[in-house]
C-alpha positions in Angstrom: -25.6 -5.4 13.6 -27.2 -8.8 14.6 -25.0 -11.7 16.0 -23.7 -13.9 13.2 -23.3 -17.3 13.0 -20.4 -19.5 14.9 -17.8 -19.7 11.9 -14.4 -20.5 11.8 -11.5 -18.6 9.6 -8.8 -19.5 6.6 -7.3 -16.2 5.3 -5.9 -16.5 1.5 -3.7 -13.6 1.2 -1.4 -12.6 -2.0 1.8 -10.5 -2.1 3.4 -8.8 -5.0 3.8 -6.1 -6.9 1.2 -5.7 -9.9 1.1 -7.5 -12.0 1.7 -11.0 -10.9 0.5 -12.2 -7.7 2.2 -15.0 -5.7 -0.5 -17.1 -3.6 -0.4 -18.5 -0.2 -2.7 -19.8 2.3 -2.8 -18.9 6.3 -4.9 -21.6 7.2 -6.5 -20.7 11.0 -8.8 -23.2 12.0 -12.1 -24.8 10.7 -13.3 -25.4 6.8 -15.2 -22.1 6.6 -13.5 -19.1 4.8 -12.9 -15.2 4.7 -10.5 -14.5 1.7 -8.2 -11.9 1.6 -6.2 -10.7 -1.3 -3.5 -8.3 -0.8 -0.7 -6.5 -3.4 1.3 -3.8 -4.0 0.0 -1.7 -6.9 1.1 2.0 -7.8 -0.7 1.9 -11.1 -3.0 5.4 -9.4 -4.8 8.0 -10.6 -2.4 10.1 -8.9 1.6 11.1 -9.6 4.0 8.1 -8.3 7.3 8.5 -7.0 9.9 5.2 -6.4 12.8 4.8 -4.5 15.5 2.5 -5.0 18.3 1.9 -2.7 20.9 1.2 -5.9 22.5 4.4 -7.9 22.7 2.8 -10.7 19.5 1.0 -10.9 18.7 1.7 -14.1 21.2 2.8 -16.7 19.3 4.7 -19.2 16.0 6.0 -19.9 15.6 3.2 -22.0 16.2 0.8 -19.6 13.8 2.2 -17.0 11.1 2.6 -20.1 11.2 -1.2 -20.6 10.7 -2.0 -16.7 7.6 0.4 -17.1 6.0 -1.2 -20.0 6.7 -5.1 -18.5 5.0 -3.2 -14.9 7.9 -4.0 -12.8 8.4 -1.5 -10.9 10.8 -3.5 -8.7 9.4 -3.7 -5.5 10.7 -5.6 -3.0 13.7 -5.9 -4.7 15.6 -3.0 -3.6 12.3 -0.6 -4.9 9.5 1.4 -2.7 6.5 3.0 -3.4 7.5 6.8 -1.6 5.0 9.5 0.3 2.2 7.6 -0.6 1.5 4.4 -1.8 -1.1 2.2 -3.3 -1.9 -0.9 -1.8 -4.9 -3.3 -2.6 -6.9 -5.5 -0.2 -9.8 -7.5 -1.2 -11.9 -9.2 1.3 -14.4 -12.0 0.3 -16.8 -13.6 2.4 -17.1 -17.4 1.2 -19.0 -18.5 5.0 -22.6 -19.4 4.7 -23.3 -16.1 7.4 -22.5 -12.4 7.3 -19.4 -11.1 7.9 -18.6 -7.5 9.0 -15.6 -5.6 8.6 -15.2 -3.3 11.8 -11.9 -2.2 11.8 -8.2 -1.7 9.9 -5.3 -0.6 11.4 -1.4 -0.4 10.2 1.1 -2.9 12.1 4.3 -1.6 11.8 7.2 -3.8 11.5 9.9 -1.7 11.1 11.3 1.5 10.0 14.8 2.4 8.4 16.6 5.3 7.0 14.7 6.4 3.3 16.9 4.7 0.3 19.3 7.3 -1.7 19.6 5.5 -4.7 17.8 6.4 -7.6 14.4 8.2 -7.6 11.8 8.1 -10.1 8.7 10.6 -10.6 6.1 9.2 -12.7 2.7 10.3 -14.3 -0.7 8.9 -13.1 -1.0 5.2 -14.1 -4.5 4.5 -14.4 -6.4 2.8 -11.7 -9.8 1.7 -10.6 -12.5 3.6 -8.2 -12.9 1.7 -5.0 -13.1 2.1 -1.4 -10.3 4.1 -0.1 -8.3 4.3 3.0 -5.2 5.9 4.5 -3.0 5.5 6.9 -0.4 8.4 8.5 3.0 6.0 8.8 5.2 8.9 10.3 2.1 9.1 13.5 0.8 6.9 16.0 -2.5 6.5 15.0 -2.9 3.5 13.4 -6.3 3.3 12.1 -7.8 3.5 8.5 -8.8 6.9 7.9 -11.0 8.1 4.7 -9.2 10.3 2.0 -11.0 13.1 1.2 -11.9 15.0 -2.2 -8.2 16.9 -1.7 -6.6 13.7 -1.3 -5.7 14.6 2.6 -6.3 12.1 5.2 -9.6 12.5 7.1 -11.5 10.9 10.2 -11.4 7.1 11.0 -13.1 5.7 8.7 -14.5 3.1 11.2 -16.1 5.0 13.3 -18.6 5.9 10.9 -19.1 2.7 8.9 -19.0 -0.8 9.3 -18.8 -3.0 5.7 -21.2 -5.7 6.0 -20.8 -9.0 3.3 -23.3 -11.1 2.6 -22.0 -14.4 1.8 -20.6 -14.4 -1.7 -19.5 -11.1 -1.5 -16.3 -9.2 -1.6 -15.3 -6.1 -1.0 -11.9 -4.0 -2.7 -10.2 -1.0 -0.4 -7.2 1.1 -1.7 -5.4 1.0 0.8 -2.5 4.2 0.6 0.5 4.4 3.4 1.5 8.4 3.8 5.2 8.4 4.7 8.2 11.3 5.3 10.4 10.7 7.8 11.4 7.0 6.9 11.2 3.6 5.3 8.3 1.8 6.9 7.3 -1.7 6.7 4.1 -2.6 7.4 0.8 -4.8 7.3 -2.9 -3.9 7.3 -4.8 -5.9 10.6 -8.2 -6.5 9.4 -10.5 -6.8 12.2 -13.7 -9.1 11.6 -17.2 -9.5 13.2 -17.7 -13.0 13.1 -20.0 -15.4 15.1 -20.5 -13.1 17.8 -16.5 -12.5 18.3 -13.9 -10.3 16.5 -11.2 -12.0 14.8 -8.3 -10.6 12.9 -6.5 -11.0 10.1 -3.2 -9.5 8.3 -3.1 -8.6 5.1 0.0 -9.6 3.5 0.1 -12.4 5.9 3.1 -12.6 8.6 5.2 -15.3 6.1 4.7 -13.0 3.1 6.7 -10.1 2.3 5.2 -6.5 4.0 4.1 -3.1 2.2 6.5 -1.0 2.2 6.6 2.7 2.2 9.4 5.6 2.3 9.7 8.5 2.4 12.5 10.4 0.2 16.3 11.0 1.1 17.5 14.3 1.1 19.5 13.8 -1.9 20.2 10.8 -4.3 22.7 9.7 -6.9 20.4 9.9 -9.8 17.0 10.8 -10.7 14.6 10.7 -13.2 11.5 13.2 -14.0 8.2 13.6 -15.9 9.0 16.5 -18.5 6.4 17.4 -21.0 5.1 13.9 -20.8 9.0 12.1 -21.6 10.9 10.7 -19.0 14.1 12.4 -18.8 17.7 11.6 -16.5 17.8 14.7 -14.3 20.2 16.4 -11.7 18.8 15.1 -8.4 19.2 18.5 -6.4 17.1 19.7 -9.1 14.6 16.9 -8.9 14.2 17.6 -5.7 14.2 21.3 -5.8 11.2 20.5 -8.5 8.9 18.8 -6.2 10.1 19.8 -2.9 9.8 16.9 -1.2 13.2 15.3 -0.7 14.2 14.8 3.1 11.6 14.5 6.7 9.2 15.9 7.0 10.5 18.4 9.6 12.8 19.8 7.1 10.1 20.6 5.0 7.6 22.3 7.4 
């Protein structure tokens, strides 16, 4: 990797849950810019399961169908993505030199008892092919590892590949927090090659709202399920008897 230029930073990061995105700048120092886009999204090609800290947070299959088809899924407001969740991060280099990414790692902010509100198990929600990377909440190793073809978490990504960008480009990662024992709130720190120097950057930024991940309760006061395709009220010791997942992961093992 050669020595890039002398630049300076401004990170543009964006929080929400899909699909609106709220903006904000972090401005660093300096005119130059690395962009860096960051949301929530559990629209995966993969089985999602939410967790809500209210009972009674929605009052009918009908009601939950509706917050489906509008895509609000509720998060941060009183709603997590649980066991795994899907966040994306896109970095764009807009600097006149090359930037290389050389390192993510999880922050983590804090952690809290799972919510035993409502739970939710839904069916894969479509969802685009890009570079992904997971991170184990419940451990202490923090960095980005890659996913592999049975979806279990792998080596550190890092150590094997660097991302290089030209300027003008950008690149996405899928960025999926693994979680069992707990609620977890965290941020990804994006560590950049830049003018000879590594800077770092958080994605969501440290005035926007975290990712969040949980894992599940051992019981809730209601649940809902994936049956034959419809979404169906269910018992939850039954939902959880379905998938057995429900409580830490050292109850399950």
């Amino acid at each position: 990797m050669g020595v890039l230029a002398g630049t300076t930073l401004i990170t543009f990061l964006v929080t929400s849950y899909a699909p609106r995105l709220l903006a904000s700048v972090d401005r660093l120092t300096g005119a130059a810019e690395v962009v860096v886009y960051a949301y929530e999204d559990p629209s995966t090609d993969r089985d999602v399961i939410l967790a809500y800290e209210r009972g009674d947070q929605f009052k009918d299959v009908e009601a939950l169908h509706q917050k489906l088809v509008d895509r609000d899924y509720g998060l941060g407001k009183g709603g997590y993505q649980a066991l795994r969740s899907t966040n994306r991060v896109i970095v764009e280099n807009r600097m006149p030199a090359d930037v290389a990414v050389v390192g993510i790692a999880f922050k983590l902010l804090e952690k809290r008892n799972p919510p035993a509100g409502t739970a939710v198990w839904l069916n894969p929600q479509g969802g685009e092919t890009v570079v992904q990377l997971g991170f184990d909440l419940d451990s202490f190793n923090s960095r980005a590892r890659a996913i592999a073809p049975d979806q279990e978490l792998g080596a550190d990504y890092f150590a094997q590949n660097r991302v290089l960008l030209k300027p003008g480009e950008q690149i996405e990662f899928s960025m999926r927090g693994d979680a069992t024992r707990q609620l977890y709130l965290w941020r990804a720190e994006i560590s950049l090659y830049v003018g000879g120097t590594v800077k770092k950057v958080m994605a969501p930024p440290e005035h926007e709202r975290p990712f969040a991940t949980t894992g599940l309760a051992k019981t809730f006061t209601s649940a809902f399920d994936n049956h034959a395709g419809d979404i169906k009220r269910v018992d939850p010791g039954l939902f959880c008897a379905r998938h057995a997942m429900c409580g830490p992961r050292e109850d399950r093992d």
